[in-house]
C-alpha positions in Angstrom: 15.4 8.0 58.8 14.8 11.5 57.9 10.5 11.4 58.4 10.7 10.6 62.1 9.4 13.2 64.4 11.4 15.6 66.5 9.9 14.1 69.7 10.9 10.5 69.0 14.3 10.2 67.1 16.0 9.2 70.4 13.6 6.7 70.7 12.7 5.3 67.5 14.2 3.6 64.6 11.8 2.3 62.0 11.6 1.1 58.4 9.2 2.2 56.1 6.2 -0.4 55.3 4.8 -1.3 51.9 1.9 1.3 52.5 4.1 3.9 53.3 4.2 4.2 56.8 7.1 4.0 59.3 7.1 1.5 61.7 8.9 0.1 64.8 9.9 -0.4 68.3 9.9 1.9 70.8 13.6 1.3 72.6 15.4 3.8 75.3 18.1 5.3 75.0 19.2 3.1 77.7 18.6 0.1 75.8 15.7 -1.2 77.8 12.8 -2.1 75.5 9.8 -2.6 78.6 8.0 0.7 79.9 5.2 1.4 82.2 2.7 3.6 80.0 0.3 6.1 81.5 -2.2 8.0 79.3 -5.3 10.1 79.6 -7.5 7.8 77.0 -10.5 8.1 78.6 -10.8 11.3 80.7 -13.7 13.2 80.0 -11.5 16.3 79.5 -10.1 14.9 76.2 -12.0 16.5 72.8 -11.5 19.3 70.5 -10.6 22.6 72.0 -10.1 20.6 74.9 -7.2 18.0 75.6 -5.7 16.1 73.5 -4.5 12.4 73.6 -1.5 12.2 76.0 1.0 8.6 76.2 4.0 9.0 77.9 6.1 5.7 78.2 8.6 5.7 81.1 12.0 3.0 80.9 11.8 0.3 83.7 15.3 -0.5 83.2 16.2 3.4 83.8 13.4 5.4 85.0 13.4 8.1 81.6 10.3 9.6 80.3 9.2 9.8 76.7 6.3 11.2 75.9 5.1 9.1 72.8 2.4 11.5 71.4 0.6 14.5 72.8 -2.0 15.1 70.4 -2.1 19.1 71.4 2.0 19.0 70.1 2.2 16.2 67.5 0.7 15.1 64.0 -0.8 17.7 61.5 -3.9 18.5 64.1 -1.6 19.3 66.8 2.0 20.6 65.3 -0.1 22.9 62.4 -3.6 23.6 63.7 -2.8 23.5 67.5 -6.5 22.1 67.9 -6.0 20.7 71.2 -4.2 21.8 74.4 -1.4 19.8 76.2 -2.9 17.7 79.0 -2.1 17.8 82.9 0.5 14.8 83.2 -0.8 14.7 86.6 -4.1 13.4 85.4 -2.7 9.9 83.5 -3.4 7.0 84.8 -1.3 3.5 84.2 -2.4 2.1 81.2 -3.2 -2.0 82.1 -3.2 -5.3 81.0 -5.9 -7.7 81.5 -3.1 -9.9 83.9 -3.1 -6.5 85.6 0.8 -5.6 84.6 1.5 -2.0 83.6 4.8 -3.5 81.8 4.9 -3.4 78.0 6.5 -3.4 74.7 5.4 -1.0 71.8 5.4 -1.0 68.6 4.5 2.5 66.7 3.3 3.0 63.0 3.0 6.7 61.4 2.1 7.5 58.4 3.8 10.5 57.4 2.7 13.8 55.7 3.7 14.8 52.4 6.5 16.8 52.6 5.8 18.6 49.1 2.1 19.2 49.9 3.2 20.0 53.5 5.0 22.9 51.8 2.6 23.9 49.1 0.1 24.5 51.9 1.6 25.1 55.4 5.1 26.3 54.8 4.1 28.6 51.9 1.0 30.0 53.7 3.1 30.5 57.0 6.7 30.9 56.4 7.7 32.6 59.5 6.0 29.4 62.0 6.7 26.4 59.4 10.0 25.4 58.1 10.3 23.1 55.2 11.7 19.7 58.0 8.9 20.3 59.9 6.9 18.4 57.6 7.9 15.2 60.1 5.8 16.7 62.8 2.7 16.9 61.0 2.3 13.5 60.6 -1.5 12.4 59.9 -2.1 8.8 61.8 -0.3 7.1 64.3 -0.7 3.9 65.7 0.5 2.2 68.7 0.9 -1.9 69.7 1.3 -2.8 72.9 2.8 -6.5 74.3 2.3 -7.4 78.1 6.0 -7.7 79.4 4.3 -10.5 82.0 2.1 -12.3 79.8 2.6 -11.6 76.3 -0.8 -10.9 75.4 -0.7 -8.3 72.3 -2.9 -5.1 71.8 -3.7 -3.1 68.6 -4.7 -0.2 70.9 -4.3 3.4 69.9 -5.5 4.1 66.3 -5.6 7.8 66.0 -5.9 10.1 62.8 -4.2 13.2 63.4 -5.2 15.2 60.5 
């Protein structure tokens, strides 16, 4: 599909959704479908100026890295306005279930800019940093699902506007 981001076409293949967003599973390369995910939710460096959300997601079945979203890179906050700064990697901590597991599925949901008003006002204003396909990079929310590989409890757990 042509609106997925740069950062997660190896990773992600979804379908668009009746209200316009994309949706679907996060799946390695590899084929493995469980990761352990570490993130920097709640340090009390995160904010504006400061940094930004970071997920990464790494395969158990192969031991690759995807970074999911870094809020100072990705969405329209990030990819235009560079509002945030990347964080340390070295500061995310496992992300856990209640069982205690840092094993999950995910699910992600994005709901795309507008690629026409992405050019009327971004590419138009700053044609030598935009291109017109960068539009997919400036997406304005993103959510992200989580299942417990061990016990199959779900979470609706990052809900993030990014514009």
């Amino acid at each position: 599909m042509s609106s997925v981001p740069g950062h997660l076409k190896a990773v992600w293949h979804p379908e668009l959704t009746k209200n316009g967003f994309l949706k679907g599973n996060i799946v390695c390369p590899c084929g493995g479908e469980v990761f352990h995910v570490s993130d920097n939710e709640n340090s009390p460096s995160r904010g504006y100026g400061e940094d930004g959300l970071l997920i990464q997601a790494t395969c158990v079945q192969c031991g690759a890295v995807c970074v999911i979203v870094d809020e100072a890179k990705h969405g329209y906050d990030g990819f235009v306005c560079h509002s945030y700064q990347t964080a340390d990697p070295g500061t995310l901590h496992p992300h856990l279930c209640g069982c205690g597991s840092s094993q999950f599925r995910m699910t992600v949901s994005i709901e795309p800019e507008d690629e026409e008003q992405f050019m009327e006002e971004v590419v138009a204003e700053e044609p030598d940093s935009f291109q017109p396909e960068d539009f997919v990079n400036a997406f304005s929310w993103i959510t992200i699902d989580t299942q417990c590989a061990d016990c199959g409890v779900q979470e609706n757990w990052i809900d993030l506007e990014t514009a």
